[in-house]
N, C-alpha and C positions, 0 to 999 in steps of 0.2 A: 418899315425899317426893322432887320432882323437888329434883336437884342443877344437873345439867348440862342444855341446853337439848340435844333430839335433830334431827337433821338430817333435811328432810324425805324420804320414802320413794325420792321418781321425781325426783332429783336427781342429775343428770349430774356426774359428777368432773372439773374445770377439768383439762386435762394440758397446756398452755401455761403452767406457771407457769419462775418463774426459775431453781430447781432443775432441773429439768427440760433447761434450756437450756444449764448450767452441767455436768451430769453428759455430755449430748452434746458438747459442747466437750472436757470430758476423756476422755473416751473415743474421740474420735476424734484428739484431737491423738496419744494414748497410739497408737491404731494406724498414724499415719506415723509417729509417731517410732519402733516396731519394723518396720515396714518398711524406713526407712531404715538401722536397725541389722541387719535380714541382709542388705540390696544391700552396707552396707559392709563386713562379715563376707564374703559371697560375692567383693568385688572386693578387699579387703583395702585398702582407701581410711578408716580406722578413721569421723572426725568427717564426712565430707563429705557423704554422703547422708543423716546423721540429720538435720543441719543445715537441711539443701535440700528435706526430706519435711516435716520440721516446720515449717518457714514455707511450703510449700504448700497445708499442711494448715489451717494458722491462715488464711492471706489467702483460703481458700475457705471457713472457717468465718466469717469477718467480714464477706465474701460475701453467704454464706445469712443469714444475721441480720439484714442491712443490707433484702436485697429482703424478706425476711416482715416485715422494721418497717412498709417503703415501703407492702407490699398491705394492712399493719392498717391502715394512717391513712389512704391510699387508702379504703379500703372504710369506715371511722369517721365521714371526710369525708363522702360521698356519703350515708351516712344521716341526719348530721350538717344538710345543708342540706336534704335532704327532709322533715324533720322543720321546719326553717323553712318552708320551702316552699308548706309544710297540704296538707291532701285536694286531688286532682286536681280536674280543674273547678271549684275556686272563685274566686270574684272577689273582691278587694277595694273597698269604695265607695270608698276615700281613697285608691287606691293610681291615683301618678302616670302617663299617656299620654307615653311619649317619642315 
């Protein structure tokens, strides 16, 4: 008795999901913010560099997120109107001569 449906054999695992995206976010914020915590350990400056690591950390993770959107929809777009576009060489008979 089939229950559950099975996924097919030669099917690739999506790793662009939003987990994915979320776990690198924290994980990297997590590695400036202890970075900044032994620059300030080593300079004895306690908040200053957790501070200053961690929003470096974030506005270059907002960064990366921002251009891999731009190059999805970039590259989405472009198939997007090739797909209107139809097969190369064809004509349209109703299609207007500017």
């Amino acid at each position: 008795m089939k229950l559950l449906p099975r996924p097919p054999k030669n099917v690739r695992v999506n790793t662009e999901d939003s987990l994915g995206h979320g776990m690198d976010a924290v994980i990297m914020l997590a590695i400036f913010l202890g970075a900044g915590f032994g620059l300030d350990r080593l300079f004895g400056t306690m908040p200053v560099f957790m501070i200053v690591m961690t929003v470096i950390g974030a506005i270059g993770l907002f960064a990366r997120f921002y251009y891999q959107y731009e190059a999805k929809m970039n590259e989405h777009d472009e198939r997007r109107l090739a797909k209107l576009a139809g097969p190369a060489g064809s004509t349209d008979s109703n299609a207007e001569v500017v």
